[in-house]
N, C-alpha and C positions, 0 to 999 in steps of 0.2 A: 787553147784555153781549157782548165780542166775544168769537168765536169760542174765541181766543188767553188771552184771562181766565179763559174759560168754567171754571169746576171738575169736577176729573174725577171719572166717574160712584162711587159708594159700592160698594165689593166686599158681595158677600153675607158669609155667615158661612162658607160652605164653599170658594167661594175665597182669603179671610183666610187658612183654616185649613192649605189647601194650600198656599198659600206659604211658610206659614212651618215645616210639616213637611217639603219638599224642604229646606231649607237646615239643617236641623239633622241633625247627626252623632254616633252615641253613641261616648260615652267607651271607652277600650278597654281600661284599665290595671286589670289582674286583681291581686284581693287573697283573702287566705285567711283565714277569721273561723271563731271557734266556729259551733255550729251554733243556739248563745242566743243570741251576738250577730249573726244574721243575718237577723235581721226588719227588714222594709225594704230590703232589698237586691235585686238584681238579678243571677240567676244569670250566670255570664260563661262557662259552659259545660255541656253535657250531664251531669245526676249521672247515675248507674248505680246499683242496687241490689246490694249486697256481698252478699246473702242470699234466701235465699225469703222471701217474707213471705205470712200467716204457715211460720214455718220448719219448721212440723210440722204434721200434723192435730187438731183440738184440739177441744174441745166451747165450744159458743156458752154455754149453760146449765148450773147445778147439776142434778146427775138423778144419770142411771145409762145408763154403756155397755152398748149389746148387743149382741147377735147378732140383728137383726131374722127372720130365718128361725126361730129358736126360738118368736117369737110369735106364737101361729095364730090367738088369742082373750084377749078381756078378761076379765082375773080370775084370769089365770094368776098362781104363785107363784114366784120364784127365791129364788136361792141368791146370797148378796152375794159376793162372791170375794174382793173385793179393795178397797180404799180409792185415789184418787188426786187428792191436792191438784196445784195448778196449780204447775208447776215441779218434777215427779218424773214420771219414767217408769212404769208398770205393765208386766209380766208380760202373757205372751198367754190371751187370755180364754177362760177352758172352756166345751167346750159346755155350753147348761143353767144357766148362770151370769148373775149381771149384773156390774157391775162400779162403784161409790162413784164418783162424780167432781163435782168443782168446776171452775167457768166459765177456762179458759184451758187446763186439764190438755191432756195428750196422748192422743189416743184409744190405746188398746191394741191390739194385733194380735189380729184376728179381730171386734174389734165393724165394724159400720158405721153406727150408729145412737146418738140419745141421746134418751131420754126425759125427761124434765123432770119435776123431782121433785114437782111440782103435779100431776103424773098416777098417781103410785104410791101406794102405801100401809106404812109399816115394819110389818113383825109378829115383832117378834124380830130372826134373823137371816135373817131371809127378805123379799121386796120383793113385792110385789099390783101389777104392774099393768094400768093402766085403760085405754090403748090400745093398739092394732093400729099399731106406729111403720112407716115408711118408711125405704127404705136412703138414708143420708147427711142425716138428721133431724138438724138441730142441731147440726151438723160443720161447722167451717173447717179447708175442704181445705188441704194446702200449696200456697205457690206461686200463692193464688186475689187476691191482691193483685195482689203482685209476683214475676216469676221472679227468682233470680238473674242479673245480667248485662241487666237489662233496664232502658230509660229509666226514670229515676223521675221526676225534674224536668228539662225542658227548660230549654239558655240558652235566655234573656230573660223566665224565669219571674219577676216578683213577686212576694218573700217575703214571705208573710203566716205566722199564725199556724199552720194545718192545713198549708201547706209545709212550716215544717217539722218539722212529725209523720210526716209525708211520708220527709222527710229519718232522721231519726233512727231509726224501724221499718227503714229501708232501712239500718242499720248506720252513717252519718256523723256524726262528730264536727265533721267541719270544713266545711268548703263554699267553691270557688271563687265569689270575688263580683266585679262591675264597682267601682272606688270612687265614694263616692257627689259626688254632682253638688252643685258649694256655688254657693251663691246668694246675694247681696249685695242689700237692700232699704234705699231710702230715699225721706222724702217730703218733698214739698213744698208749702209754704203757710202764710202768715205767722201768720194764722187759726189754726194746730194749735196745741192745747195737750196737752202729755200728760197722759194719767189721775193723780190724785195731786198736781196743780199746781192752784194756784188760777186759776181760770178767768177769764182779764181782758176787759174788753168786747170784743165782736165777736169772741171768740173760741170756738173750740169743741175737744170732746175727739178726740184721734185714732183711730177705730177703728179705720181702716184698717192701721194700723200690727198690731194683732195677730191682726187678722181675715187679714193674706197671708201675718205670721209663721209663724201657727199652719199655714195653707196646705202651704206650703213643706215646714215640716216633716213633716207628716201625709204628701206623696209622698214620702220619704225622704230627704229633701238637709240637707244642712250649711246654716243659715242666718245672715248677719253682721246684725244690724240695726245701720243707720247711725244711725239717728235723722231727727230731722226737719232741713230743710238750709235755711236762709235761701232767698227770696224774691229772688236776685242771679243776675246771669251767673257771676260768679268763683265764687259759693259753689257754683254747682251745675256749674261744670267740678271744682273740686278735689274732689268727691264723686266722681265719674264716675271720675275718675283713679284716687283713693284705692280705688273699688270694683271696677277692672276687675282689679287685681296678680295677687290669688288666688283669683279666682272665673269659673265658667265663665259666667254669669249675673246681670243687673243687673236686678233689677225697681223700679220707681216708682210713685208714685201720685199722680196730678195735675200739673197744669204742661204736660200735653200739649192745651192749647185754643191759640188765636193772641191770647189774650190781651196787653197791654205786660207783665204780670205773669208769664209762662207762658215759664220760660229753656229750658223741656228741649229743644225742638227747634233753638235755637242752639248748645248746651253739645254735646248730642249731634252736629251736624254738627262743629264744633271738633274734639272729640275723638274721631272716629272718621266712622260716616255712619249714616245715618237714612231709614226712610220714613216716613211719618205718611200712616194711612187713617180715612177717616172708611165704616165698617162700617156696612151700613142691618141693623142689633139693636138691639132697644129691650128694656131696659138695655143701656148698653155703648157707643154711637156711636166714641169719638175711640180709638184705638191707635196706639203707634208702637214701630216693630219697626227694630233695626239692630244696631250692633257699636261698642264704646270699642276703640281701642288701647290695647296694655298698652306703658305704658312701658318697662318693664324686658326685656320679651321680643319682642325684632325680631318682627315679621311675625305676632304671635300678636293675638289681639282675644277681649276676654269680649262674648259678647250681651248686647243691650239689648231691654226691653219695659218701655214705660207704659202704666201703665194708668189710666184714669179716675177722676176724686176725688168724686166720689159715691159711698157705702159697697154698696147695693150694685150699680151698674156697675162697678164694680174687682171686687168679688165674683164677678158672672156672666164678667167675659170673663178672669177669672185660671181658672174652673171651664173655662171654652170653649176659649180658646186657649193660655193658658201654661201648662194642667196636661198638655194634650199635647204639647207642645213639651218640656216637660221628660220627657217617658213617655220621650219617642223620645231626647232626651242620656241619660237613663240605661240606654239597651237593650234596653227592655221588647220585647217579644215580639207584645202587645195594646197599642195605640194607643187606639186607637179608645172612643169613650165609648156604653155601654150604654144601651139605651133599651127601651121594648115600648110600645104600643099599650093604652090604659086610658080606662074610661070618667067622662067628663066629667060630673061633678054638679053644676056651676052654668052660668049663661048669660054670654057674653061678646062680645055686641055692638056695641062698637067695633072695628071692623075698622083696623088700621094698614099703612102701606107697607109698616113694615120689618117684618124677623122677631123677634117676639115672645117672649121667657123668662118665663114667668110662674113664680111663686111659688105652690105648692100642695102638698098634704099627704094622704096617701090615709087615706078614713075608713073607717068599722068596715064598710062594706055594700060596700067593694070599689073605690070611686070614687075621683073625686078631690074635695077643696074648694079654691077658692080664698081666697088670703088679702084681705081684702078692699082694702087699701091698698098698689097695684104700685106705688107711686112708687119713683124709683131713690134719695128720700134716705132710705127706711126699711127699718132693717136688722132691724127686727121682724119683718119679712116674711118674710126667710133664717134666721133662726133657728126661726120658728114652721114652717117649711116642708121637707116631708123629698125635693124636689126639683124640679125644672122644668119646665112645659110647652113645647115646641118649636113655637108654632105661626107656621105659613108668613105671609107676607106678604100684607095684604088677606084673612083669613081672621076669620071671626067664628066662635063657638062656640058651638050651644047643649045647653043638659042632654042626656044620653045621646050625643053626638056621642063617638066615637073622636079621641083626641088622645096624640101620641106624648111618652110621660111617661121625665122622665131620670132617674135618684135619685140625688142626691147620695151615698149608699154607695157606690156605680160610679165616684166621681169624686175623693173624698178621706175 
């Protein structure tokens, strides 16, 4: 082969990745949502705390405020003074006294301590008790969260769940957000059938289609699903067209081989431009990364990614490359996909060129298993498996070996 023909060499997976995070740019058009409908979002600027949190000192536990210095010895006897549910103030605590309290109450002026009513004893209107407390036993201090006036959620924070718990202790009803990033999906292949259709020879069902829907969505984006798009040049330019109008993102799945079958990478040069790399990751090899113009808007372009029509190679390089790709259009603050170091409970001697995602699942002794069938058409595998091994290229595995383990929680 000449020189000139020769094909050019296969990007790893971290240069793939790097390319296609420089070229991406987060959205910047700030919106302002309840603070229930803001899961999933992407803070668009620094919250502040409107308040201390918590805004008073308060007892962790049901018991009884004291005066720690009044108790020299176990078995002492007080005097209850006062009662105080969670959400009323009490009166300053006499010396000699104890003081009735329920888990969130306000400590009173003069205790610095709470005993837990597991340690006392009621005899009347007197309290027994059984230990020798410590000053600040059982107390949230003010202010031990959050000050007022102090960051609470950083922009480019990822709203999850505990954000915004986050959010709302810290006094916000509302929350500045980025708006969310929409995404247009469609595939390709004459072969798809979808679920619910009768199934005609050589035909098979489309998983892929709800396996990147569900994707997409789970990172927080608006998604259009096209459907499935003929097997044609024309059908899959007017898709392209029709996907790029109101969306910041175009993903596919299949069509991107150099198959006579395989339009995407003529449709995409047409309407817009295109790379196509062949990635040395097994699952995953073929991707093609570019841009459609948008007809209607001069000089503007929705991004384009295909991904592989193997269920799961579109799986692993939509978790690899297009869920960071989309971190970074929506703002996110963390890019980058989590990983630790865990040990290896089976043997995995084939060693391969490329860089390897294996499919595995941590078991009850701390390890990992593997699933035993890595093929990239069984999607049993991604479902039985709660995330990926990363291993390098030319690298074999055996039991007890350290291997850099991804979880899928980390990633959608």
């Amino acid at each position: 082969m000449s020189q000139a023909n020769a094909k050019p060499p296969m990007k790893t997976a971290a240069e793939a990745l790097q390319h296609l995070l420089s070229k991406a740019i987060s959205v910047t058009e700030l919106e302002w949502v309840t603070t229930q409908e803001a899961l999933g979002r992407v803070l668009a600027e620094d919250v502040l705390s409107l308040v201390d949190v918590p805004p008073m000192n308060n007892t962790q536990m049901d018991g009884y405020a004291v005066r720690s210095a009044d108790i020299q010895k176990v078995g002492q006897s007080f005097e209850v003074s006062q009662r105080i549910p969670a959400g009323h103030v009490g009166v300053e605590l006499k010396p000699g006294t104890v003081a009735r309290i329920f888990t969130g109450a306000t400590i009173p002026l003069g205790a610095d301590a709470v005993v837990m009513q597991e340690a006392c004893v009621a005899n009347g209107d007197q309290i027994v008790i059984q230990e020798i407390p410590k000053a600040g036993q059982w107390i949230r201090l003010q202010g031990e969260d959050l000050r007022a006036n102090q960051v609470a959620l950083s922009k480019g924070t990822y709203l999850r769940a505990q954000e915004l718990g986050v959010a709302a202790s810290a006094g916000h009803a509302k929350l500045p957000v980025l708006r969310r990033i929409k995404v247009a999906a469609f595939f390709t292949g004459d072969e798809l059938t979808l679920p619910g259709e009768p199934l005609k020879p050589g035909a098979i069902y489309n998983s892929n289609r709800d396996t990147l829907l569900a994707c997409i969505r789970a990172l927080g984006c608006e998604a259009t699903d096209l459907g499935i798009v003929p097997d044609t040049l024309d059908a899959t330019k007017a898709a392209l067209r029709k996907a790029s109008e109101d969306h910041d993102l175009i993903i596919t799945s299949g069509g991107v081989s150099v198959g006579e079958e395989d339009h995407i990478k003529p449709a995409v040069t047409a309407e817009g431009r295109l790379d196509m790399w062949q990635i040395a990751i097994k699952p995953g090899k073929p991707l093609a990364f570019g841009a459609v113009r948008k007809q209607a808007t001069p000089n503007s372009e929705a991004w384009f990614m295909g991904l592989p029509g193997n269920p799961v190679s579109s799986f692993v390089t939509f978790l690899l490359f297009v869920r960071p790709f989309i971190a970074k259009l929506q703002g996110r603050a963390v890019i980058s996909t989590p990983s630790m170091m865990m040990r290896s409970d089976f043997d995995w001697p084939r060693a391969d060129r490329r860089n390897e995602f294996l499919r595995v699942r941590i078991n009850s002794e701390g390890g990992l298993d593997l699933f035993p069938n890595q093929s990239s058409g069984v999607l049993t595998s991604a479902a039985w498996a709660d995330g990926l091994v990363d291993n390098p290229p030319n690298q074999t595995i055996k039991k007890g070996d350290l291997v850099k383990y991804m979880p899928f929680s980390g990633m959608i």
